[in-house]
C-alpha positions as CSV (number, residue, x, y, z in Angstrom):
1,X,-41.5,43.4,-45.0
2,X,-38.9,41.0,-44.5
3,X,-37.3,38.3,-46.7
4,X,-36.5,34.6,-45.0
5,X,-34.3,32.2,-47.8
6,X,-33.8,28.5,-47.0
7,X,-31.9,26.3,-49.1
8,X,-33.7,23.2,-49.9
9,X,-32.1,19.6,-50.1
10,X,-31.5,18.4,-46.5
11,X,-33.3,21.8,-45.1
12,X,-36.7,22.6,-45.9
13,X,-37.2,19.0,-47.7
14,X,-35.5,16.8,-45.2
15,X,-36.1,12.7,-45.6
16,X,-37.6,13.4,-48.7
17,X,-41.0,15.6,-47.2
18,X,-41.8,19.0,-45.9
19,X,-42.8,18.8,-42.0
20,X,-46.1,20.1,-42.4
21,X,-45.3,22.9,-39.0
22,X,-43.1,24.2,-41.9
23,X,-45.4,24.3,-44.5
24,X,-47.8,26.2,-41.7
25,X,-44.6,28.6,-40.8
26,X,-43.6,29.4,-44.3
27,X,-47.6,30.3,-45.4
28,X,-48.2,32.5,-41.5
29,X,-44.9,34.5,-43.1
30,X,-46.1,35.3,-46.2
31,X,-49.6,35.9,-44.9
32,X,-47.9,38.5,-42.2
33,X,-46.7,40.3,-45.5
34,X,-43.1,38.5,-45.9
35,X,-41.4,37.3,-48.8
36,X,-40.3,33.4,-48.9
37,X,-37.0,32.2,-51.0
38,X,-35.8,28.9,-52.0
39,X,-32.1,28.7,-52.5
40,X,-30.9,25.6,-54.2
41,X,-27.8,24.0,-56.2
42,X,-30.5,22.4,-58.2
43,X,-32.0,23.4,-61.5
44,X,-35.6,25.3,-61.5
45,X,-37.0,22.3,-64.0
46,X,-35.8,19.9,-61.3
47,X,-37.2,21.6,-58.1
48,X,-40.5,22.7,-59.4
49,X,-42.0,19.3,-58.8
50,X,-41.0,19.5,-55.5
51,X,-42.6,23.4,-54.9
52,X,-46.3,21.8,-56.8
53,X,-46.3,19.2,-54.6
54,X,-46.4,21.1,-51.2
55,X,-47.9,24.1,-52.9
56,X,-45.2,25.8,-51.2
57,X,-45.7,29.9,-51.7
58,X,-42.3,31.2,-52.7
59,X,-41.8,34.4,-54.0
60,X,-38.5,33.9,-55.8
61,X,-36.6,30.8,-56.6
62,X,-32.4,31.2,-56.6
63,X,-31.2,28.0,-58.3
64,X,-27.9,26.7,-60.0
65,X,-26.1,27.7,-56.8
66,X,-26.7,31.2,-57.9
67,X,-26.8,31.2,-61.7
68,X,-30.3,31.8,-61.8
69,X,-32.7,33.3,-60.4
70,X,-37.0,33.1,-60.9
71,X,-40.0,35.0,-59.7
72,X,-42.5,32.6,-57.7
73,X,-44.4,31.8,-61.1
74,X,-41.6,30.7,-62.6
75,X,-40.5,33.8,-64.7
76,X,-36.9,33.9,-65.4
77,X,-35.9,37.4,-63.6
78,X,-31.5,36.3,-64.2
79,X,-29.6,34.1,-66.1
80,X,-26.1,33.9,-66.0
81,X,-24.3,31.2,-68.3
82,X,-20.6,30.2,-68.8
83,X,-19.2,31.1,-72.3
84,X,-18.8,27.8,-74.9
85,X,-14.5,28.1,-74.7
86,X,-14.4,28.6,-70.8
87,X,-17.1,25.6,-70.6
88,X,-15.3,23.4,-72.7
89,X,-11.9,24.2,-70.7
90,X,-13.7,23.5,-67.5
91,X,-14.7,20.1,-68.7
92,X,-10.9,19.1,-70.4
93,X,-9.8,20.2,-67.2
94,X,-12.3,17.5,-65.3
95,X,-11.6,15.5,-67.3
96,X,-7.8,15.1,-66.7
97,X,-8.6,14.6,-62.9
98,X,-9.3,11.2,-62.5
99,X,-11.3,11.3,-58.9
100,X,-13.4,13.6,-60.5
101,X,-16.6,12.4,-62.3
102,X,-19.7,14.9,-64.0
């Protein structure tokens, strides 16, 4: 078995749409007995539109560039959050930057 990851935005979905020669790729993978993983910046909430509309067949999702990580029904396997204080500092911090906007 092998495992093939592809980020998503500007990848996989490119002009807004999955080629459909990808869609065909990624399914002829998992039927050969391969796992499929989408690695994203984005949230899970906001991707999984994207994943029911192509009915694309991913084994494990890796969101929040990292901070998260699901099972391909949606199951969270790994969370990892920042504490409130180190949060907070983060966005003071932002804050005083003025080019930077969140």
């Amino acid at each position: 078995m092998k495992l093939l990851a592809s980020d998503f935005d500007g990848t996989l979905n490119y002009g807004d749409t999955i080629m459909e020669e990808d869609l065909e790729a990624i399914k002829a993978w998992k039927e050969a007995g391969n796992e499929f993983v989408i690695v994203t910046g984005r949230s899970y909430e906001s991707l999984k539109k994207q994943l029911d509309r192509y009915d694309l067949p991913v084994d494990y999702v890796v969101s929040n560039n990292g901070g998260m990580i699901y099972d391909g029904s949606g199951k969270e396997l790994m969370a990892n959050y920042l504490d409130t204080i180190t949060a907070v500092d983060i966005l003071y911090a932002m804050h005083e930057i003025s080019d930077v906007a969140s």
